[in-house]
Phi, psi and omega in degrees: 000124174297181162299330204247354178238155176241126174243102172237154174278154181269031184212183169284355190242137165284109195265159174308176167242115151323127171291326175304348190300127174321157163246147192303187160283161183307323182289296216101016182289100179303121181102331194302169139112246192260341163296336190294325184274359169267010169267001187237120200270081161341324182273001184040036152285160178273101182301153179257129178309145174286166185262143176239132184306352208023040172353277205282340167273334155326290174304313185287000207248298230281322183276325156295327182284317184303323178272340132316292162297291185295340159309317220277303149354277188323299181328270167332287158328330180264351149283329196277335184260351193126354185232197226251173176312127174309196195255320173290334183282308192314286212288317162354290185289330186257352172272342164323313211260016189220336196308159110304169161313327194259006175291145160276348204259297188291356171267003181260336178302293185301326188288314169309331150310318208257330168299301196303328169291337157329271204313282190292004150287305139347295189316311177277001208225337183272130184306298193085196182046071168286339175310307226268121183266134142236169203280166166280172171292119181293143177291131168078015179230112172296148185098328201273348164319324188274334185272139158256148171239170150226173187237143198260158190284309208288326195276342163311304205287341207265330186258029159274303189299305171327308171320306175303324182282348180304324178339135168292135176079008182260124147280343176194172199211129155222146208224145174234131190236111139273191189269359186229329160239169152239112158275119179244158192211118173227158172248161209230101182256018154189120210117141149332104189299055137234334175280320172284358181263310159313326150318304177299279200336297183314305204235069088254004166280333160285329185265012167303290181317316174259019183305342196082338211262157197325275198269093193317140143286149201280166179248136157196130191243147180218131224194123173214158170287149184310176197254166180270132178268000000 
């Protein structure tokens, strides 16, 4: 597993890495070159964006409840021997129980209830892991049916701008990758700004294509001269 992939199996088991597996290319273009046709998934399924574990909203979700249910418990066990209510429970139940609805305090209450459940509705229901593009399923190489690859976006962005600055006239580049577009902006200190901007298309419309991934992203490109001092 590289630096620039995310490899996980879709199964319970860990699989090996195939000695067949294409290797990236000199540009760092994954796939390029005599590897570019094993990136390309022949069943035309579609990979499914990865999932993010949410470790930490997980944990912190796990640990307020848990500290919460167990204030609450104590309490409750320590009225249940005899003795008296705390004192936040006390006043809990009687400002519940006198507030009107129309308190600010209780709609603010609520809008914030109602915020954090949003949010952890959202949490559960959203892939998440926006870095990660994934790739298609490689072809004609056994074993590799059970793997998912993703490709990390900042490292999609580092080898289009290589690509880009090779262009004859680009002096600097700079490419943004989404999961749908590529914005790319370059400047030209020399050559017709229509020739370098068609020169880009061309070899960064290749190098998208053999990035491999799941969802082709739309191209756009834009080229002006450097500012003048």
């Amino acid at each position: 597993m590289s630096a620039n992939t995310w490899r996980q199996p879709t199964g319970d088991s860990d699989l090996p890495l195939e000695p067949g597996q294409a290797a990236p290319s000199a540009d760092g273009t994954p796939g390029a070159g005599s590897g570019a046709t094993a990136a390309i998934d022949e069943s035309g399924r579609s990979a499914r964006r990865f999932w993010s574990t949410r470790r930490i909203a997980a944990a912190l979700v796990a640990l307020l409840s848990a500290a919460a249910i167990g204030l609450l418990l104590y309490d409750v066990v320590s009225v249940r021997a005899g003795r008296s209510a705390m004192r936040w429970r006390r006043r809990l139940a009687e400002e519940l129980a006198t507030r009107p609805l129309d308190d600010v305090w209780m709609i603010v209450g609520a809008a914030v209830a109602m915020a954090l459940g949003l949010w952890l509705f959202l949490l559960a229901v959203t892939p998440g892991l926006r870095r990660l593009l994934p790739m298609r399923q490689p072809a004609g190489i056994p074993g590799t049916g059970e793997v998912r690859a993703g490709l990390d976006r900042r490292a999609a962005a580092l080898v289009l701008r290589d690509r880009a600055v090779q262009v004859p006239g680009v002096q600097s580049a700079r490419v943004a990758v989404g999961r749908r577009k590529v914005k790319a902006r370059a400047r030209a200190h020399f050559r017709e700004l229509e020739d370098v901007r068609a020169d880009l298309d061309s070899e960064l419309g290749e190098a998208v294509t053999s990035l491999g991934l799941t969802r082709q992203p739309t191209l756009t490109v834009r080229v002006r001269r450097p500012k003048k001092d």
